[in-house]
C-alpha positions in Angstrom: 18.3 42.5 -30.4 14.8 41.5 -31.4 15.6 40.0 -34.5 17.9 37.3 -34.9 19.2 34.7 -37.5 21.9 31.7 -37.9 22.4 30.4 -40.9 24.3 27.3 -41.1 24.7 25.9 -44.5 26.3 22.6 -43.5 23.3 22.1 -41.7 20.3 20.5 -42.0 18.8 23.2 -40.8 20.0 25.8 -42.5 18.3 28.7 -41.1 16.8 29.5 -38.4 15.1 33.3 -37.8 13.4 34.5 -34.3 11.7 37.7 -34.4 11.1 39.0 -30.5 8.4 41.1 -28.9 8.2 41.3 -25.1 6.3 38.7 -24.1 6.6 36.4 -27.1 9.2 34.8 -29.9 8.3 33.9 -33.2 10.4 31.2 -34.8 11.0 30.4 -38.4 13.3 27.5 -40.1 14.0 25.8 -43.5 16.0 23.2 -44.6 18.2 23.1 -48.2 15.5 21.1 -50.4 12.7 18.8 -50.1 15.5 16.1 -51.0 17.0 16.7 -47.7 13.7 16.1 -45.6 13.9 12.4 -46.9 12.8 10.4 -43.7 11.9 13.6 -41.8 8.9 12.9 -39.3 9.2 16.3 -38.1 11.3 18.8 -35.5 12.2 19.5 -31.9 12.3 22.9 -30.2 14.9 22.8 -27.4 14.9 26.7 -25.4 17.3 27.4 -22.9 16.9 30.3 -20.3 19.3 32.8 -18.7 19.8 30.6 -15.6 20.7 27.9 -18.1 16.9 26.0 -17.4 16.1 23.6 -20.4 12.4 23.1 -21.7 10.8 21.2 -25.0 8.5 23.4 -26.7 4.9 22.5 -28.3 2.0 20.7 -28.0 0.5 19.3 -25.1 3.3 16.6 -23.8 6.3 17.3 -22.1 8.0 16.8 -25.8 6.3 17.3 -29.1 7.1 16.5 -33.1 6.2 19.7 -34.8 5.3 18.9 -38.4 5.8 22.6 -39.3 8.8 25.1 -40.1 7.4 28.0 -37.8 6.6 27.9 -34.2 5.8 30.6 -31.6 6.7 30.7 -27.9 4.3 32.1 -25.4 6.0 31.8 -22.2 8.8 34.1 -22.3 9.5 37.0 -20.0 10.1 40.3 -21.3 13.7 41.7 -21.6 15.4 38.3 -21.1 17.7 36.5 -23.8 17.1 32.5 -24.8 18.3 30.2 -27.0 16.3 27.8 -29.3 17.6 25.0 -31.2 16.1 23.2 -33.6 16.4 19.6 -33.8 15.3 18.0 -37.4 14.0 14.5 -36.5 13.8 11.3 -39.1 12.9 8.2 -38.8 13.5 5.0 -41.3 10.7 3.4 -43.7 7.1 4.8 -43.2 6.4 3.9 -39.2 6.0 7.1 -38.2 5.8 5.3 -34.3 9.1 4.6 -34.7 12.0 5.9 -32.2 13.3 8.7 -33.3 17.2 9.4 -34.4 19.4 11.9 -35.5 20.1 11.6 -39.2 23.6 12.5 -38.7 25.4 15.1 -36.1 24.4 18.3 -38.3 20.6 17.9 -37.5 20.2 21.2 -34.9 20.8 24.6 -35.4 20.5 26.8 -32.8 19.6 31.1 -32.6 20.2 33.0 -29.6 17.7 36.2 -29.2 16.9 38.5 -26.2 13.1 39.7 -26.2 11.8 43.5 -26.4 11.8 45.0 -23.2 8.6 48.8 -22.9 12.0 49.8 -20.4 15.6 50.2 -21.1 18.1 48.7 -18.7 18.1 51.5 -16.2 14.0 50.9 -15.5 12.8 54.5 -17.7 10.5 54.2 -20.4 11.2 54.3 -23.8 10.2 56.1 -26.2 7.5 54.5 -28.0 5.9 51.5 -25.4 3.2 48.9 -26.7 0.8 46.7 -24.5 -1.3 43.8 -26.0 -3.4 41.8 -24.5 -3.8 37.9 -24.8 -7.1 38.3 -26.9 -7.2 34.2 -26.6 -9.5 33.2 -23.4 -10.7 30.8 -26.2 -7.4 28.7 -26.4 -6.4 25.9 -25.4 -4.3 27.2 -23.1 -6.5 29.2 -21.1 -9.0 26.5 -20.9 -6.5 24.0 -19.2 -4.7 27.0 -16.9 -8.1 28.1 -15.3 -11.2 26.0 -15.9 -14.3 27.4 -15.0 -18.1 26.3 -15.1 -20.3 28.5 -17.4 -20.8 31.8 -16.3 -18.2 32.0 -13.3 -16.6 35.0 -13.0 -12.8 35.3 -13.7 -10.5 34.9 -11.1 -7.6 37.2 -10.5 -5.2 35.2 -12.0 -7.0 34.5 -14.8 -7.7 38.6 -15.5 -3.7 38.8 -15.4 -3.0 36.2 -17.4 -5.5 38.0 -19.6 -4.4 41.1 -19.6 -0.6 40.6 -20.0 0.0 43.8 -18.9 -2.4 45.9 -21.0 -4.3 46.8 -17.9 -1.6 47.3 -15.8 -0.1 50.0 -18.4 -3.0 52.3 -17.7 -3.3 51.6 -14.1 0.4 52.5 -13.3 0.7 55.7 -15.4 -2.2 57.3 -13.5 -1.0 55.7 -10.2 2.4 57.4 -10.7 0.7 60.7 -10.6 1.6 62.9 -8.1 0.1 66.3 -6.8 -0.2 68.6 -9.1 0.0 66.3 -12.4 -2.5 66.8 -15.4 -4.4 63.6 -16.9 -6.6 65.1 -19.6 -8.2 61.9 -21.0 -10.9 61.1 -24.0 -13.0 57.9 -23.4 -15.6 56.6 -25.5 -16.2 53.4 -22.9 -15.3 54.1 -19.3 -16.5 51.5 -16.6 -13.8 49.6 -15.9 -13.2 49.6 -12.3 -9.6 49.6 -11.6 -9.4 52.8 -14.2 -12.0 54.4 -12.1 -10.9 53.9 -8.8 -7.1 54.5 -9.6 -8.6 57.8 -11.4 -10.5 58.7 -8.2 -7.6 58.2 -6.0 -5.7 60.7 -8.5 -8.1 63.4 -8.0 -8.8 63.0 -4.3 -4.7 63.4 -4.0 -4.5 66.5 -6.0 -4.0 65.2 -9.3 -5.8 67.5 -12.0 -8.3 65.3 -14.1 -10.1 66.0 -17.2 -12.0 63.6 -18.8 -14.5 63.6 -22.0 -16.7 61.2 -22.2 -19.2 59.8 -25.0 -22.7 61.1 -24.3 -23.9 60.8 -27.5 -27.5 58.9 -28.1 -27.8 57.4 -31.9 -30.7 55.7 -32.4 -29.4 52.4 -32.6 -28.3 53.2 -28.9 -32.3 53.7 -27.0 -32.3 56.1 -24.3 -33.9 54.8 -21.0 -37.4 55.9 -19.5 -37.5 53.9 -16.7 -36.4 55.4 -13.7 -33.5 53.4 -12.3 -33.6 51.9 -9.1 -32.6 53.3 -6.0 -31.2 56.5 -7.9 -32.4 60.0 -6.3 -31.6 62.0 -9.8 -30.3 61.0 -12.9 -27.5 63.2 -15.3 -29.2 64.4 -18.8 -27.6 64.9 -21.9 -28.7 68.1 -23.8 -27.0 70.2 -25.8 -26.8 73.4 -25.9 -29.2 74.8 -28.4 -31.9 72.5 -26.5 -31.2 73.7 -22.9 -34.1 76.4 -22.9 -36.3 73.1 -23.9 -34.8 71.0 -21.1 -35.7 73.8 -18.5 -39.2 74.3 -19.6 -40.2 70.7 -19.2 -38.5 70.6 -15.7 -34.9 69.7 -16.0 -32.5 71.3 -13.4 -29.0 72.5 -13.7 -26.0 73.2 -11.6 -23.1 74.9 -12.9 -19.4 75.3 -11.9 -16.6 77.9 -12.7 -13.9 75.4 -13.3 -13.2 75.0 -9.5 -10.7 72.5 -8.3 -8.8 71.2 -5.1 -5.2 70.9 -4.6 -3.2 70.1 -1.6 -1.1 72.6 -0.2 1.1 71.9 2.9 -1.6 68.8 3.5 -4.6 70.8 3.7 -6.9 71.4 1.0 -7.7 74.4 -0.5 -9.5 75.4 -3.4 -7.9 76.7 -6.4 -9.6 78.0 -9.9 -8.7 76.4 -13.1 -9.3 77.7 -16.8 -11.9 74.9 -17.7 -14.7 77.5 -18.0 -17.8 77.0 -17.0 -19.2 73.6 -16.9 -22.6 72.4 -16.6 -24.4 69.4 -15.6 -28.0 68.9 -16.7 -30.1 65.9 -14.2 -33.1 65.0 -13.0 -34.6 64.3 -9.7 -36.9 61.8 -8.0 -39.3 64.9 -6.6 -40.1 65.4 -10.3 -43.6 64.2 -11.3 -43.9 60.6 -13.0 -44.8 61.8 -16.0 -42.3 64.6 -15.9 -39.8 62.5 -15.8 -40.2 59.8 -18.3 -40.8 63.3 -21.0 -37.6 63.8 -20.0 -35.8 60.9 -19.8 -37.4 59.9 -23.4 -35.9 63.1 -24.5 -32.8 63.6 -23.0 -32.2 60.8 -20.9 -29.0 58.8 -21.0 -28.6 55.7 -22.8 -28.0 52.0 -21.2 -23.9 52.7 -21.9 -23.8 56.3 -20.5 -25.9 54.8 -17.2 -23.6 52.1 -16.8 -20.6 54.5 -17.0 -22.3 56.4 -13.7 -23.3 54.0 -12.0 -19.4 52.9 -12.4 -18.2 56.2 -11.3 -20.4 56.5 -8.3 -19.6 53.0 -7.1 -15.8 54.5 -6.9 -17.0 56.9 -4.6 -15.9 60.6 -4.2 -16.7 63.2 -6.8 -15.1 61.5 -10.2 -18.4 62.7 -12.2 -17.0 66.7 -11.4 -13.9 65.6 -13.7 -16.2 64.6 -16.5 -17.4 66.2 -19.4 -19.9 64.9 -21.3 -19.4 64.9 -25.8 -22.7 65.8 -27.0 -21.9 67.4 -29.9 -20.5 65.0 -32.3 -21.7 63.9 -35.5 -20.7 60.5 -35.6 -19.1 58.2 -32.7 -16.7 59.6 -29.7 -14.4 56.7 -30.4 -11.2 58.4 -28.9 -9.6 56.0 -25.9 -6.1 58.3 -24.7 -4.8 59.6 -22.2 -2.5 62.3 -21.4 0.3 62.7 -18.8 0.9 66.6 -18.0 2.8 67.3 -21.4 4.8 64.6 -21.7 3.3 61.3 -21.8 0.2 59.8 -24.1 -1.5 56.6 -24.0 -4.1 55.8 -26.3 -4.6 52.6 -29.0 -7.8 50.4 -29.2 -8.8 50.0 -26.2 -12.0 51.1 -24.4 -11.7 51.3 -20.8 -14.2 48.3 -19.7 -13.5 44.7 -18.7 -14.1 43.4 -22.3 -11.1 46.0 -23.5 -8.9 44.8 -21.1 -9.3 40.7 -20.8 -11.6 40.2 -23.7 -11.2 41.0 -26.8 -7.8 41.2 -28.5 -6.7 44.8 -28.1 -3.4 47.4 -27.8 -2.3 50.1 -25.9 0.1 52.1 -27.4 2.6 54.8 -24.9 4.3 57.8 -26.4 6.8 59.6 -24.2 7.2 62.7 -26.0 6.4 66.3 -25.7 5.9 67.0 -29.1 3.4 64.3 -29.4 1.4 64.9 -26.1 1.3 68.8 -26.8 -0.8 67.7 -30.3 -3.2 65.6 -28.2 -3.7 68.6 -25.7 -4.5 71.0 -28.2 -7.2 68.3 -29.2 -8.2 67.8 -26.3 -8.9 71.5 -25.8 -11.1 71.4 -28.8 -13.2 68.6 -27.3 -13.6 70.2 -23.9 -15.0 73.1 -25.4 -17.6 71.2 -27.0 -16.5 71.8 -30.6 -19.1 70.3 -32.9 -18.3 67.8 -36.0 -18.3 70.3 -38.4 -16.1 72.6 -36.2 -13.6 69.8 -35.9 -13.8 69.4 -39.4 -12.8 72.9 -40.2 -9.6 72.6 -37.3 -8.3 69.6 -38.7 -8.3 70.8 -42.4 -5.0 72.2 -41.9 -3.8 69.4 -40.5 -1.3 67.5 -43.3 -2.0 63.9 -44.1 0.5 61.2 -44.5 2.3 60.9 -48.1 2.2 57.3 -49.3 5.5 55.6 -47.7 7.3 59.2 -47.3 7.8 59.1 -43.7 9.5 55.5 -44.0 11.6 57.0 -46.6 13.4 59.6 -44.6 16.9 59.2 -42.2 15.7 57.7 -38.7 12.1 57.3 -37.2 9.3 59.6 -37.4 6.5 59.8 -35.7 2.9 61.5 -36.9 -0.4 61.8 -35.1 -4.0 61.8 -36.9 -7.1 63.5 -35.8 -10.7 62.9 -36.8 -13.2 64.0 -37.9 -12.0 65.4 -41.5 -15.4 65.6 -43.4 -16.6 64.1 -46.6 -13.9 65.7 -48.8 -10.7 64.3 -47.1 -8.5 61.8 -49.1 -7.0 60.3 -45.4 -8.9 56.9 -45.8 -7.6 57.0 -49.6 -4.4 57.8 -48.7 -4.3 54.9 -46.2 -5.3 52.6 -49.0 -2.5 53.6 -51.2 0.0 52.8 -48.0 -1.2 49.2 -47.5 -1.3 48.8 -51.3 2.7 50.3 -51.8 4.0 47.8 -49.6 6.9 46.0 -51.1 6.9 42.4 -48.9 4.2 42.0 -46.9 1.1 44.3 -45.2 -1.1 43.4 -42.0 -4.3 44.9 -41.6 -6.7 44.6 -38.7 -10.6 44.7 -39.2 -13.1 44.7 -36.7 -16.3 44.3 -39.3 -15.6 44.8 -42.8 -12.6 45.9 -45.2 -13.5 49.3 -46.8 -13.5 49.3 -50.3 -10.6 51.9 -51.4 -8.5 48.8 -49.6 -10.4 45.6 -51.4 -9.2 47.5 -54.5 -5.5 47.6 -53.3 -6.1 44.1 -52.4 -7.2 42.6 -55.4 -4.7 44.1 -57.4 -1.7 41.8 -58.8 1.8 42.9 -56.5 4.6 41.3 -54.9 3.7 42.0 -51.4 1.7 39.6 -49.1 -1.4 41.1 -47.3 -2.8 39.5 -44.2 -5.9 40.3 -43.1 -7.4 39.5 -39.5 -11.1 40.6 -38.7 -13.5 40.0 -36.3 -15.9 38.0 -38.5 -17.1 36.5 -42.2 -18.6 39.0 -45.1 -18.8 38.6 -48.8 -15.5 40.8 -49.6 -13.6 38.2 -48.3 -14.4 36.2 -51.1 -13.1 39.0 -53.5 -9.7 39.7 -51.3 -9.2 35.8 -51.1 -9.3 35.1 -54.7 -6.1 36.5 -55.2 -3.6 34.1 -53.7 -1.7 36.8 -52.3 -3.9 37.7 -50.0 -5.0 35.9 -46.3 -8.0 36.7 -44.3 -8.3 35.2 -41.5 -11.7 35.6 -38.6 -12.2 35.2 -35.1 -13.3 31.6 -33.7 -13.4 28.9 -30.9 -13.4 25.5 -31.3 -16.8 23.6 -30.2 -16.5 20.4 -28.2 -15.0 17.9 -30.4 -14.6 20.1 -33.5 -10.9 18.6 -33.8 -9.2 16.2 -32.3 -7.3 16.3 -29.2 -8.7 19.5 -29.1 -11.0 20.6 -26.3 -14.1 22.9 -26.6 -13.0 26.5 -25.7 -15.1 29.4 -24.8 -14.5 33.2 -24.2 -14.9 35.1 -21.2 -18.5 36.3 -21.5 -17.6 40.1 -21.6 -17.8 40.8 -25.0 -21.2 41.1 -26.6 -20.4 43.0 -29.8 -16.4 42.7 -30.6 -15.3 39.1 -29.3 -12.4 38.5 -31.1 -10.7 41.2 -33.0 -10.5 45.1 -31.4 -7.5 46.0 -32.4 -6.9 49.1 -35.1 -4.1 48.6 -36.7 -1.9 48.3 -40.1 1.5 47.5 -40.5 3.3 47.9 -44.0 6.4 46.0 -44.7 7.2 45.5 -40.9 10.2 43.1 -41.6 11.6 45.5 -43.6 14.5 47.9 -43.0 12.0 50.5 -42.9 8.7 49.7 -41.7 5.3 51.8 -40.9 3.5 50.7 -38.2 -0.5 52.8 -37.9 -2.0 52.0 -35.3 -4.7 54.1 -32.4 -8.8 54.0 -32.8 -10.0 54.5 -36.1 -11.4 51.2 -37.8 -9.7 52.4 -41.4 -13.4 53.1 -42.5 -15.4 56.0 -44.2 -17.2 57.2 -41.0 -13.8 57.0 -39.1 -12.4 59.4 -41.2 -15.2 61.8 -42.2 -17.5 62.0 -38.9 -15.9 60.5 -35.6 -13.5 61.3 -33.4 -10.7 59.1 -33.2 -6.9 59.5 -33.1 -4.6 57.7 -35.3 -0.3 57.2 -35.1 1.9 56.7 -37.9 5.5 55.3 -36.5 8.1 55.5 -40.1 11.3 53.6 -39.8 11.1 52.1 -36.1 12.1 48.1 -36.3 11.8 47.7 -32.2 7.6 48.9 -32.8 7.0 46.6 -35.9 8.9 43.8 -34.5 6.1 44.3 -31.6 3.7 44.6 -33.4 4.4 42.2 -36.2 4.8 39.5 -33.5 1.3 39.9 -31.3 -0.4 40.4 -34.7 1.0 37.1 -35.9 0.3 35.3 -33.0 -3.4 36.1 -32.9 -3.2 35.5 -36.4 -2.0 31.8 -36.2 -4.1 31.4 -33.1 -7.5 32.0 -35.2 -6.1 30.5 -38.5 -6.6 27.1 -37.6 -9.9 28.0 -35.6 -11.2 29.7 -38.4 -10.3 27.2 -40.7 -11.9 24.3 -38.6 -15.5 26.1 -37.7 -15.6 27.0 -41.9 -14.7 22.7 -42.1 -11.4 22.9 -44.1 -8.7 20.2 -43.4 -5.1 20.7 -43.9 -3.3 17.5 -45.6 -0.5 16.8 -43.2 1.2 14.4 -45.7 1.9 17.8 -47.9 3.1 19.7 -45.5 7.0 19.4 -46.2 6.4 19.8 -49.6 4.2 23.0 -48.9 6.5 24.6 -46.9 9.7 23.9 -49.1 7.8 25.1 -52.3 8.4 28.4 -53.7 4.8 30.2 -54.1 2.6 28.0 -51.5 1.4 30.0 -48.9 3.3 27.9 -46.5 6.5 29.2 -47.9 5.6 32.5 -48.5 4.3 32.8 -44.6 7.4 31.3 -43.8 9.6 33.6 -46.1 8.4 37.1 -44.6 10.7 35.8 -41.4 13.2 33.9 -42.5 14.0 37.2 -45.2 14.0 40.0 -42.7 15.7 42.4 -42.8 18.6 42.4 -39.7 
C-alpha cells in the first residue's frame, strides 16, 4: 500500500503518515500539543529495510536532529516495504549541545509502508506507469555524489542517477519491439541519442516507424543561411502551397510511395505501407552560392531542426525515411508520445534531448490500454497527413471536454485523453481553471513561465483548499496568488557559494538553456483525497496551448496509486526549491518558531503538514 498511517495516542508521537511513490517516501508526524514538545530539541528518523538493514535519515552526518514534522526519503528502491520510526528527542534547560534522552519510553512511533512499484509482482506493466526524473543536479546531493569542474561532461553514472529511470522508460519500450511492431511517434525535440539509435535499431530490424517531427520556423526561431560544414545537401521545409516557388528557385525533391522493409524468413524484402506519398524537399552543394543562401533564407531549416539531422544521421542508417516533417501548424508542435502498435502510449513532458531526460525536472507518463492508444492513432493519422491548425480545429470540435470534477465523481477510475489545437472559441483552458479552483483540500499546479489568468482568478479567490504552485521562475502574478495565504508559489533555484550555511554552491548540468528547473505539465486536484484527478501530458495550461498548438493532455479521475506518484515527486521538487527559492529571494526562516509553527492550526507549516497527515486511506 502506498499510503500508510499509525496513530498512537499514548504516544508522543501520535501520528505518523508515509505517502509512497516508487522511488521515494514522504513522511509526516505531529505530536498532541505544543505543551507536549516541552524540552523537544527535535526528531530522529530510524528506517529499517526488508533484509532488516538499519540507517539514520537526514542531513549530512551519519545521524541528524530534524527540527521539522515532515521529512522525505530519497534512497528507496521501488516495490520494496520499510519501516520508519520516529524518535522525539528532548533535552533539559536550554543547552541545545546537550546529550540527548528519551523523555520517557513512549517517545517513537513507528509506520511500516511498501513503495509504488510501474510493475505488478509477476514483472507486467500496469496499467497506468509514471517516470520522473531527478530534476535536482543543483542539490546537494548531486554535488557531493559526482563532482565535476565546470563544463565537464556527465558521466554515466551521473546521467542514471539523473534520469531515475525516465530515460530508460522510453529506451526499453522501443527496444522491446520486435518485427513487425508499429511505433507511430510525435516529437517536438528529437536529438537525444540513445532515442535515436534505439529507434534506428527498431527500423533496421523490421519494426514499422512513423515519426512527426516539429519543422515549424517562427520568427523567434531564425532559419540558417550559412551552408553547414561538411554537409553535401541540406532538407528544406516548405509547405505545400509554396512547393511551385521552392522548384522555381532550384530546390529538388524526391518522393516515396510509402515503401518500407520488413524481414521475412531473414531476408529483406520490400513491402508497401498506406502512408501515402511522402516528400522530402533539400538542397545540394552543386547549387550556386547565391542559390542557395535564397533558399536557405526562405526555406531553410532552423538551428533546432539542423541539430535534429545532424542527430539522426550521426545514428546512421536511414532514420530520416521514417520522419515527417509538421509544417503546417499554427502555433508550436509541442506533442512528445509515443505509440506501441495499439496497445501501449507514452507521452508526458518530456522532449526527447539530453536536457529532457537529465535536466530539467520532467515526467513520462505510460498508458497500457487499447482504448487509449487507438485515440492517439487516430491523431496521429491527422498529423501525418499534414492537417493544418485550422483543420485540427475543426476534428477536435467534437471532441467532449472534461466536466468540472465529474470524472472523479463516478464508481472506479477513468481515464480521458485531450487533443490540441481547439481554436479561439473553446472553454478547455476555462474549464481547467474551474477544476483546480473546485478542489476541496489541496491543488498542485506546475508552471513553466507564467500562471494564466482564468487560474490567478481561481487562485485568489477565498476557499478551503490549499494550492501549491511550482514554476520555473519569478513574474508579477505571483505577488497577486501569494497574497492570499492559501496559496504557495514556489520557483526554481541553486544555491551560490556560501548563500547558506553548511550549504555548498550547487550548479546544474549545463543542458538547459531555456527551461532549467521546472518542465513538467501537470495539475493535480485533491490528490490525497479518496478521489483524486491527476492532468498531466504537454500542454503548459496556457491560452496558445489550448487554441493553436498541438499538444496532448490526460485526465486520470479516481486513481490513488497515480496521485500518490505524482503527489510525492511533485512534493519533493517542491521542498527541494522552497528553501532555494527562499534563500536566492533573502528570506530567513526563524528556527526558534518552528514547533510552534508546525503545531498551530492555520500556519502554513501545519496546513503543509495536514494535507498528509489527513489523507484519505
Amino acid at each position: 500500500m502506498t499510503r500508510s498511517r499509525k496513530v498512537a495516542p499514548d504516544s508522543v508521537v501520535t501520528n505518523v503518515t508515509a505517502i509512497a511513490g516508487t522511488s521515494t517516501v514522504l513522511l509526516a508526524w505531529t505530536m498532541a500539543s505544543s505543551s507536549a514538545a516541552s524540552g523537544l530539541r527535535g526528531f530522529e528518523i530510524e528506517r529499517t529495510d526488508e533484509e532488516g538493514r538499519r540507517s539514520w535519515l537526514g542531513g549530512f552526518r551519519r545521524r541528524s536532529l530534524l527540527r521539522t514534522f515532515e521529512w522525505m526519503d530519497y534512497t528507496v528502491g521501488e516495490g520494496r516495504k520499510y519501516e520508519y520510526r520516529v524518535f522525539a528527542r528532548f533535552a533539559d534547560g536550554d543547552d541545545s549541545d546537550v546529550s540527548f534522552a528519551d523523555k520517557d519510553s513512549r517517545s517513537s512511533t513507528a509506520v511500516t509502508i511498501t513503495t509504488e512499484s510501474n510493475f505488478d509482482p509477476s514483472g507486467s506493466p500496469h496499467r497506468h506507469q509514471m517516470f520522473a526524473n531527478r530534476g535536482v543536479a543543483g542539490s546537494q546531493a548531486f554535488q557531493r555524489r559526482f563532482p565535476r569542474e565546470p563544463g565537464e561532461p556527465l558521466s554515466a553514472d551521473a546521467c542514471r542517477w539523473l534520469s531515475n529511470g525516465l530515460a530508460e522508460s522510453f529506451l526499453d519500450i522501443v527496444n522491446a519491439a520486435k518485427v513487425g511492431d508499429r511505433l507511430r511517434g510525435v516529437f517536438y525535440e528529437l536529438t537525444f541519442k540513445p532515442a535515436l539509435e534505439a529507434l534506428e535499431r527498431a527500423r533496421a530490424r523490421g519494426v514499422d516507424v512513423l515519426l512527426v517531427v516539429d519543422c515549424t520556423s517562427k520568427a523567434k526561431k531564425a532559419r540558417i543561411e550559412d551552408w553547414p560544414d561538411g554537409a553535401e545537401r541540406v532538407d528544406l521545409q516548405v509547405w505545400p502551397e509554396r512547393e511551385n516557388d521552392a522548384r522555381a528557385m532550384g530546390a529538388s525533391c524526391v518522393s516515396q510511395r510509402g515503401e518500407k522493409k520488413t524481414l521475412s524468413q531473414g531476408r529483406e524484402k520490400k513491402t508497401w505501407s498506406q502512408r501515402g506519398e511522402k516528400k522530402t524537399w533539400f538542397v545540394g552543394r552543386e547549387l550556386i552560392e547565391e542559390k542557395r543562401r535564397a533558399l536557405l533564407r526562405m526555406f531553410g531549416p532552423t538551428g533546432e531542426t539542423l541539430a535534429m539531422d545532424k542527430a539522426m544521421d550521426e545514428c546512421g542508417g536511414d532514420l530520416r525515411d521514417c520522419v515527417i516533417r509538421r509544417t503546417t501548424c499554427s502555433g508550436i508542435p509541442h506533442n512528445k508520445f509515443l505509440v506501441v502498435n495499439n496497445t501501449t502510449v507514452w507521452t508526458g513532458s518530456t522532449n526527447l534531448t539530453a536536457s529532457g531526460m537529465y535536466g530539467q525536472a520532467n515526467v513520462a507518463h505510460v498508458v497500457n490500454d487499447e482504448a487509449v492508444a487507438e485515440k492517439y492513432l487516430e491523431y496521429h493519422a491527422q498529423l501525418v497527413k499534414g492537417a493544418k491548425t485550422a483543420e485540427l480545429v475543426k476534428w477536435n470540435s467534437d471532441k467532449d471536454i472534461p466536466e468540472v470534477l465529474a470524472a472523479g465523481a463516478e464508481a472506479g477510475e477513468t481515464t480521458r485523453v485531450y487533443f490540441s489545437p481547439r481554436g479561439k472559441k473553446s472553454p478547455m483552458l476555462q474549464r481547467w481553471a474551474e477544476m483546480f479552483g473546485a478542489a476541496q483540500s489541496s491543488a498542485c499546479l506546475t508552471a513553466a513561465f507564467t500562471v494564466n489568468d482564468l487560474l490567478v482568478a481561481e487562485c485568489v479567490k477565498d476557499t478551503s483548499a490549499r494550492r501549491y504552485i511550482l514554476k520555473e521562475k519569478w513574474a508579477k502574478k505571483d505577488r497577486e496568488i501569494e497574497a492570499n495565504v492559501k496559496n504557495r508559489v514556489v520557483r526554481g533555484a541553486v544555491l551560490a557559494d556560501g548563500a547558506a550555511d553548511g550549504f555548498a554552491g550547487e550548479a546544474l548540468t549545463g543542458l538547459n538553456e531555456h527551461v532549467k528547473f521546472i518542465h513538467w505539465k501537470t495539475m493535480l486536484i485533491d490528490p490525497m483525497s479518496e478521489s483524486p484527478t491527476v492532468i498531466t501530458g504537454s500542454a503548459n495550461f496556457s491560452k496558445a496551448s489550448v487554441e493553436i498548438n498541438d499538444e496532448n493532455m490526460l485526465v486520470i479521475a479516481g486513481d490513488r496509486r497515480v496521485a500518490d506518484m505524482y503527489f510525492v515527486e511533485f512534493f519533493r521538487l517542491f521542498t527541494h526549491f522552497s528553501y532555494r527559492d527562499r534563500v536566492v529571494r533573502g528570506g530567513k526562516k526563524k528556527r526558534d518558531r518552528w514547533i510552534t509553527d508546525a503545531l498551530t492550526e492555520g500556519t502554513r507549516e501545519w496546513c503543509d503538514r495536514h494535507i498528509v497527515l489527513s489523507a484519505w486511506i
